[in-house]
C-alpha positions as CSV (number, residue, x, y, z in Angstrom):
1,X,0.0,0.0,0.0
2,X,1.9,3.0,-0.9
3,X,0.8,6.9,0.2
4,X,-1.1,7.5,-2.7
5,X,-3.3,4.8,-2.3
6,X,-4.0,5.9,1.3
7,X,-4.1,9.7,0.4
8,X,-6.9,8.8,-1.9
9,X,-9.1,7.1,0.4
10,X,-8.6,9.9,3.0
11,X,-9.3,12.5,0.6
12,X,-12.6,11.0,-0.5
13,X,-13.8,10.6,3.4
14,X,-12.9,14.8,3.8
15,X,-14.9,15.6,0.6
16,X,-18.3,13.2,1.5
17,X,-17.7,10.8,-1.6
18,X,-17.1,7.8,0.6
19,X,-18.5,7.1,4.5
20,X,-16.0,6.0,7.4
21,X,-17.6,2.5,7.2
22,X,-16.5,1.9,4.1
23,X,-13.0,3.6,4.5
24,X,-12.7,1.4,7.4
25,X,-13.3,-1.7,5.4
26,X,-10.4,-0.7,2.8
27,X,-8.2,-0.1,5.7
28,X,-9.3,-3.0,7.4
29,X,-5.8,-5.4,6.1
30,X,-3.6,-3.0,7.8
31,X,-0.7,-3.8,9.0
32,X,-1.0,-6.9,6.2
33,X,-3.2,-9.2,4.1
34,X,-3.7,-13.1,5.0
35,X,-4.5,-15.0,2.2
36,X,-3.9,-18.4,3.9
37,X,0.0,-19.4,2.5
38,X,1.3,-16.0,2.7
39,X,0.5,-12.7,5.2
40,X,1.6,-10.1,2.7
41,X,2.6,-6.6,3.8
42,X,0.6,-3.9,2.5
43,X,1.6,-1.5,5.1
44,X,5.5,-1.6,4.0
45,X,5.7,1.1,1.7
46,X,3.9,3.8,4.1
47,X,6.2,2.6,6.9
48,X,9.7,2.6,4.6
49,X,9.0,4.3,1.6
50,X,9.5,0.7,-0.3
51,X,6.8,-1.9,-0.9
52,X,6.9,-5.6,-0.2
53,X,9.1,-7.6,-3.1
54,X,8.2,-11.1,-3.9
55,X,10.6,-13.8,-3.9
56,X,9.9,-16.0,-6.6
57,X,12.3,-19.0,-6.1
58,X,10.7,-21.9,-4.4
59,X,7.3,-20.6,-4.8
60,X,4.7,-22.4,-7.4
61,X,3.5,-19.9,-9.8
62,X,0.0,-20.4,-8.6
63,X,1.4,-19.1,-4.9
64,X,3.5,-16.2,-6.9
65,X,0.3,-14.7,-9.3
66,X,-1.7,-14.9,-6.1
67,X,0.4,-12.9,-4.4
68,X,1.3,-10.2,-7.1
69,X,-2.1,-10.2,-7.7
70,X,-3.0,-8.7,-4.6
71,X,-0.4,-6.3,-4.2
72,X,-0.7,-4.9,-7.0
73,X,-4.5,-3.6,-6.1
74,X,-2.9,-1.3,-3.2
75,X,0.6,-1.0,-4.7
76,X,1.8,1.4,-7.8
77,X,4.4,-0.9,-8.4
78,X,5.3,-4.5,-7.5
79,X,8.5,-6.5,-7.7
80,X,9.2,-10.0,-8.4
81,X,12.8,-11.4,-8.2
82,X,14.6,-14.8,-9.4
83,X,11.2,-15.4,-11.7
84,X,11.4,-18.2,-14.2
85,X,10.2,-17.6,-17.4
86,X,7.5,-20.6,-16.5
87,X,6.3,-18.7,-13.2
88,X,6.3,-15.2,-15.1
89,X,3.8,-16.7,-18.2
90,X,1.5,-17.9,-15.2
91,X,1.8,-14.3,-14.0
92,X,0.7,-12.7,-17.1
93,X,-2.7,-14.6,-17.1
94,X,-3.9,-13.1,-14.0
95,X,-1.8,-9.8,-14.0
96,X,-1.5,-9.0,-18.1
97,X,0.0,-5.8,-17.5
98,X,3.4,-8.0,-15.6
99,X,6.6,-7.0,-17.6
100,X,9.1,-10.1,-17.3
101,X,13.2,-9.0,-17.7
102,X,15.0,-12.7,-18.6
103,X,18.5,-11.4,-18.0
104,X,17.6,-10.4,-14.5
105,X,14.8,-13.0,-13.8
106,X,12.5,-10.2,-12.6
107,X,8.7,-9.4,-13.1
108,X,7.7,-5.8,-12.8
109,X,4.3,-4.4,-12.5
110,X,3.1,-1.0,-12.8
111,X,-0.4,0.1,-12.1
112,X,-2.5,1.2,-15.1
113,X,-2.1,5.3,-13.9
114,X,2.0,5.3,-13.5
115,X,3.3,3.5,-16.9
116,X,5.3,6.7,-17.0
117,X,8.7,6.7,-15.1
118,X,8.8,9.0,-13.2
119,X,11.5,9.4,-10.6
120,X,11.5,10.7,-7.7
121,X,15.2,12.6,-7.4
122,X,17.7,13.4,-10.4
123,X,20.8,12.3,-8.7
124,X,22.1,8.7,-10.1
125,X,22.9,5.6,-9.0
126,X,26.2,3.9,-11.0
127,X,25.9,0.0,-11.8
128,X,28.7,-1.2,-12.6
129,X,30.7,-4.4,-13.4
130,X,33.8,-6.6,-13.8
131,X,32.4,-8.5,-16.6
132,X,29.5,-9.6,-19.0
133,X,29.3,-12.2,-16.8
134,X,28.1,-10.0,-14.0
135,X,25.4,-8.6,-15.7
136,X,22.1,-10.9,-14.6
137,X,23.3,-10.1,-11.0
138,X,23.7,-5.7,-12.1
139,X,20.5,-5.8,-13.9
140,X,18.4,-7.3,-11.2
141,X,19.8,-3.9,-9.1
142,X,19.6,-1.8,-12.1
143,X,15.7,-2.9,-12.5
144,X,15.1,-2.4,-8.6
145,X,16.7,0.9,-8.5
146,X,14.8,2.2,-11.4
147,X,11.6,0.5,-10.2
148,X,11.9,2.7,-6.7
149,X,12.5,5.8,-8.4
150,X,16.4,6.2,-9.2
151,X,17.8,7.4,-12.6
152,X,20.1,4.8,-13.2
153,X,23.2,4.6,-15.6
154,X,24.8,1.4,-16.6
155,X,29.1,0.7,-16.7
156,X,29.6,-2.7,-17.6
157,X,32.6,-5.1,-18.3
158,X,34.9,-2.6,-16.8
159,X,37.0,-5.1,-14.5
160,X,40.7,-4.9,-13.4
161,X,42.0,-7.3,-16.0
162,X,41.6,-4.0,-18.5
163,X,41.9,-1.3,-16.2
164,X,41.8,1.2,-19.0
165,X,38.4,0.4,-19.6
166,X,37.6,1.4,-16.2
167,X,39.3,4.9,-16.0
168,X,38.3,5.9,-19.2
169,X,34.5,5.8,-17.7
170,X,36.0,8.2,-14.4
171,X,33.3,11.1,-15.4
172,X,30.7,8.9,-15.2
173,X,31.7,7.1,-12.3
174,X,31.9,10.6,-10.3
175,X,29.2,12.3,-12.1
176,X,26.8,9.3,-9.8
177,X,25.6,9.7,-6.3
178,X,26.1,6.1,-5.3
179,X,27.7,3.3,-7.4
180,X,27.0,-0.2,-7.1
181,X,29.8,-2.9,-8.2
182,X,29.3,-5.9,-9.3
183,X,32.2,-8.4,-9.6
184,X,32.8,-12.3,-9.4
185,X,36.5,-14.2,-9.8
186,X,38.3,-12.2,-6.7
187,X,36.4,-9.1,-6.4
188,X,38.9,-6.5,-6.9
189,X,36.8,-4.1,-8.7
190,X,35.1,-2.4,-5.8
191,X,38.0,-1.3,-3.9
192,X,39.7,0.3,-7.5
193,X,36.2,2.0,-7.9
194,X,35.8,2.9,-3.7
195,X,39.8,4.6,-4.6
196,X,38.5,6.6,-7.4
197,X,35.4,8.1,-6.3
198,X,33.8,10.4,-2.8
199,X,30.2,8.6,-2.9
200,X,29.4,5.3,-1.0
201,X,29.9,2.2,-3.0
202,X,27.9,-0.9,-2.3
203,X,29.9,-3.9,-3.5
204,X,28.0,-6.8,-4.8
205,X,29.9,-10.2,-5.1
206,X,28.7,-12.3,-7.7
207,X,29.0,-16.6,-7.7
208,X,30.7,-16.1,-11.2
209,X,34.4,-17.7,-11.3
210,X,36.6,-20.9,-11.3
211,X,36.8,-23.2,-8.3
212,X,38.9,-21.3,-5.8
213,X,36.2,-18.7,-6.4
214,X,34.1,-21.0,-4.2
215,X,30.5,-19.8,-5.4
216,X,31.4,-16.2,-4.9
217,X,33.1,-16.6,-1.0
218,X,36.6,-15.5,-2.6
219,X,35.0,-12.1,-4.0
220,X,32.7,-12.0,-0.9
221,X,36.1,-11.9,1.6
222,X,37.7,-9.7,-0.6
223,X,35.3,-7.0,-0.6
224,X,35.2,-7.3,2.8
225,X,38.5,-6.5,3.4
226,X,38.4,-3.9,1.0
227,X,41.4,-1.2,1.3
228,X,38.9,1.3,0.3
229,X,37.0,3.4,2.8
230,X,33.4,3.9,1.9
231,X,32.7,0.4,0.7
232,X,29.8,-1.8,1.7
233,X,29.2,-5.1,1.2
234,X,25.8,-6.8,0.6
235,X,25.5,-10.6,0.4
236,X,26.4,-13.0,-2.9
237,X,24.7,-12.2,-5.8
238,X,22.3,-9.9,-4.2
239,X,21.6,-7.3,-6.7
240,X,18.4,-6.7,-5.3
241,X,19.9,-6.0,-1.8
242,X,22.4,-3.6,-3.5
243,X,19.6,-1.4,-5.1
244,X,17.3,-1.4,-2.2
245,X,20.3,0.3,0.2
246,X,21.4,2.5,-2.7
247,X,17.9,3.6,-3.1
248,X,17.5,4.5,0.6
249,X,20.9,6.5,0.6
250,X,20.2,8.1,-2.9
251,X,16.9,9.2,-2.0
252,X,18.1,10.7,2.1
C-alpha cells in the first residue's frame, strides 16, 4: 500500500464521496493481508518508503500470481525477483500488464495510472561491473533501482584485468551519487572504484568464477577486506539488496 493509495481514500472521506464505514473496510488489512499461504505486507511502503518484493524462487506460480495479484491492487508498483520464465507466463494470465526481464529474472508491475517513469530525485545511481558475466546479478539492481524511483546509468565489463576500460568511464563514475559494483572471480573491482570516487559504494559479489572462487566466497572476503574506505558489502549475488540500500541513501 503506498501513500497514494492511502491519500486517496482519506481524501474522499474529507470531501463526502465515501462514509468511514467503508474507509474502514479498505483499511481493514492493515498492517497486512492473509490470504492463507502468505500474510503479505501492504503496510510496507507507508512505513519505509518501499513496498513488499516477492521472492519467486521456491514458490509455485499459482502461490507467486496470487500474491502479485494482490499487491498490486494497493501498490503502484510490485516487484518479483529470481522469476522463471514458467512462473512469469503464469503471471501474465492473472496480471496482463506484468513485464518479465529474462536477463535479471525479474517481473515488474506498474499500475495502469503510472506506466510513465517518473523518478522521484535526479541524482544517479552507477551500476557497474567486472564482466559480461556480471550482468544478470547488475540488472536485477539496475531494475530495482529504477523501479523505486532512481535514474540509473549502466558501466559494464569494466573489471581490473583491462583497467583502461575502467578509467576511461571516471566522469561517469563521479558524475553518480552512489555506485554499485558488481564483480565475481576475486572481487577486486570495488576497492579500485571505492579509490576513485567520494560517494558510498555498495559492492556486490557475484557466484561467477573458477573453483577457488568457491561460489562467490573468494569475491565475498575480498570485498570485505576492501582497502577502500566507503565500501559496503551486501550478500552473494544480491543485486536486489544492493539497489534497495542505494535507493534509501540516494533518495536521504
Amino acid at each position: 500500500m503506498d501513500q497514494s493509495y492511502l491519500q486517496n481514500i482519506l481524501n474522499k472521506v474529507a470531501e463526502g464521496k465515501m462514509d468511514t464505514l467503508e474507509a474502514m473496510d479498505k483499511l481493514k488489512e492493515l498492517p497486512f493481508q492473509d490470504i492463507g499461504f502468505a500474510n503479505i505486507d501492504q503496510h510496507r511502503n507507508i512505513r519505509i518508503g518501499q513496498s513488499e518484493t516477492v521472492y519467486c524462487e521456491a514458490k509455485t506460480p499459482e502461490q507467486v500470481a496470487a500474491i502479485i495479484d494482490k499487491m498490486r491492487e494497493k501498490n503502484s508498483t510490485v516487484l518479483g525477483t529470481r522469476a522463471s520464465e514458467d512462473v512469469f507466463q503464469h503471471v501474465k494470465t492473472v496480471v496482463p500488464e506484468a513485464v518479465y526481464h529474462s536477463e535479471a529474472r525479474m517481473i515488474v508491475v506498474k499500475s495502469k495510472n503510472d506506466k510513465k517513469e517518473e523518478f522521484r530525485t535526479e541524482k544517479i545511481i552507477a551500476v557497474v561491473t567486472a564482466g559480461t558475466s556480471d550482468i544478470p546479478v547488475a540488472e536485477e539492481a539496475a531494475i530495482t533501482a529504477e523501479s523505486m524511483g532512481n535514474p540509473v546509468e549502466r558501466i559494464y565489463d569494466v573489471g581490473v584485468a583491462g583497467i583502461h576500460r575502467l578509467l576511461s568511464k571516471i566522469d561517469r563514475l563521479q558524475a553518480a551519487n552512489v555506485l554499485i559494483v558488481v564483480a565475481g572471480m576475486e572481487g577486486a573491482l570495488a576497492s579500485v572504484v571505492g579509490g576513485l570516487v567520494g560517494k558510498p559504494v555498495i559492492a556486490v559479489p557475484t557466484s561467477i568464477g573458477y573453483g577457488a572462487s568457491f561460489g562467490g566466497i573468494a569475491a565475498l572476503l575480498a570485498m570485505l577486506n576492501s582497502c577502500a574506505a566507503g565500501v559496503a558489502v551486501v550478500n552473494i549475488d544480491n543485486g536486489f539488496g544492493a539497489a534497495c540500500l542505494a535507493s534509501k541513501i540516494n533518495q536521504l
